[in-house]
C-alpha positions as CSV (number, residue, x, y, z in Angstrom):
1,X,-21.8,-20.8,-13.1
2,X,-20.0,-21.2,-9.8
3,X,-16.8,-18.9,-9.0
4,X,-14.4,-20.7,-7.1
5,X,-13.1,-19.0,-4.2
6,X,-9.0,-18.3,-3.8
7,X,-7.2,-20.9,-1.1
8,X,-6.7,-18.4,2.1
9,X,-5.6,-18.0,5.7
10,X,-7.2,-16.7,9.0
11,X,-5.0,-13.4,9.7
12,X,-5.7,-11.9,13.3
13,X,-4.6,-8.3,13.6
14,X,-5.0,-5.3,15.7
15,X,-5.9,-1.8,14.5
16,X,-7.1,1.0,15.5
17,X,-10.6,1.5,17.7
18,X,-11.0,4.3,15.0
19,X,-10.4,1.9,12.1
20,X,-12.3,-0.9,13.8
21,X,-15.5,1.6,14.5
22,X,-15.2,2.8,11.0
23,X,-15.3,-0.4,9.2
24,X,-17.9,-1.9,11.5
25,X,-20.0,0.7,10.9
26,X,-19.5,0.5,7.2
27,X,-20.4,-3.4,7.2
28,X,-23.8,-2.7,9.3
29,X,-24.6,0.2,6.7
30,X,-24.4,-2.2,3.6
31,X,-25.1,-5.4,4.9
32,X,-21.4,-6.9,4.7
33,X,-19.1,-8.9,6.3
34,X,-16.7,-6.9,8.5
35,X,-13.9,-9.2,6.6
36,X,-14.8,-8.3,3.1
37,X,-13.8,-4.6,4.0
38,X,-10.5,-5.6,5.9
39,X,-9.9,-7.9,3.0
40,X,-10.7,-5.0,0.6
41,X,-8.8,-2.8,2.5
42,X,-5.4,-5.0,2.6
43,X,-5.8,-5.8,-1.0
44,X,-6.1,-2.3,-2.3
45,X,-2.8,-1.1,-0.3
46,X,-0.8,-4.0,-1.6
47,X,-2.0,-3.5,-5.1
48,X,-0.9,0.7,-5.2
49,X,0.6,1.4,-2.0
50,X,3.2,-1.1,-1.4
51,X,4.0,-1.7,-5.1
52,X,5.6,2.5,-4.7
53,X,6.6,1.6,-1.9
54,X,9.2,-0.9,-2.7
55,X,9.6,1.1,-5.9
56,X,11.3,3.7,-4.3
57,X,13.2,1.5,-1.7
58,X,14.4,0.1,-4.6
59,X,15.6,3.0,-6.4
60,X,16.9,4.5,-3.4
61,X,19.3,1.1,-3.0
62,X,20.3,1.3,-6.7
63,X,21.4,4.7,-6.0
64,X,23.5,3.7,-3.2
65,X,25.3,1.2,-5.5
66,X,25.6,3.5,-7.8
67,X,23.3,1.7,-10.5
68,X,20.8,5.0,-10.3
69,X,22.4,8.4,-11.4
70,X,22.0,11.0,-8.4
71,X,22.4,14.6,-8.7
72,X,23.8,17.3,-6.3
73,X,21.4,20.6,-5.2
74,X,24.0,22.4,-7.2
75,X,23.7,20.2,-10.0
76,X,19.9,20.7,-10.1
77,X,20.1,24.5,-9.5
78,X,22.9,24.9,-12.3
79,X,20.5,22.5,-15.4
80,X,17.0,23.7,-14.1
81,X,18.0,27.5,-12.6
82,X,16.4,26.5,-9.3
C-alpha cells in the first residue's frame, strides 16, 4: 500500500541560529530530514497554538461588540469575594 503524499509548497524562512542549531542537531541524531522537524514543528503550533490564539482574539472582539458578557473588578470581587 502506497500513501500518497499531501500537494505542498517550498516555504523559505528565517529563524533563529538557536532554533536552526537545535533542529539540525536533532535531524543528525535520528537520521531525519531537517524539513520533517520544521514541518512538524509548524504543524503542531497551528494545530494547538494558533487555534487559542484566534480563540481569544475572537472573544476578545465579541466583547468589544458587546456579543460576550464582560465583568468589572468590582463585579468579580462582589460574586466571588476576591
Amino acid at each position: 500500500m502506497r500513501i500518497q503524499a499531501q500537494p505542498s509548497k517550498t516555504m523559505s524562512v528565517r529563524i533563529p541560529l538557536t532554533d536552526h542549531d537545535a533542529i539540525t542537531e536533532l535531524a543528525a541524531k535520528t537520521g531525519r530530514p531537517i524539513s520533517f522537524y520544521v514541518k512538524e514543528a509548524i504543524q503542531l503550533y497551528l494545530a494547538s497554538d494558533l487555534k487559542g490564539i484566534y480563540e481569544s482574539y475572537q472573544i476578545a472582539e465579541d466583547a468589544k461588540t458587546g456579543k460576550e458578557k464582560t465583568y468589572t473588578l468590582e463585579e468579580l470581587n462582589a460574586e466571588y469575594g476576591i
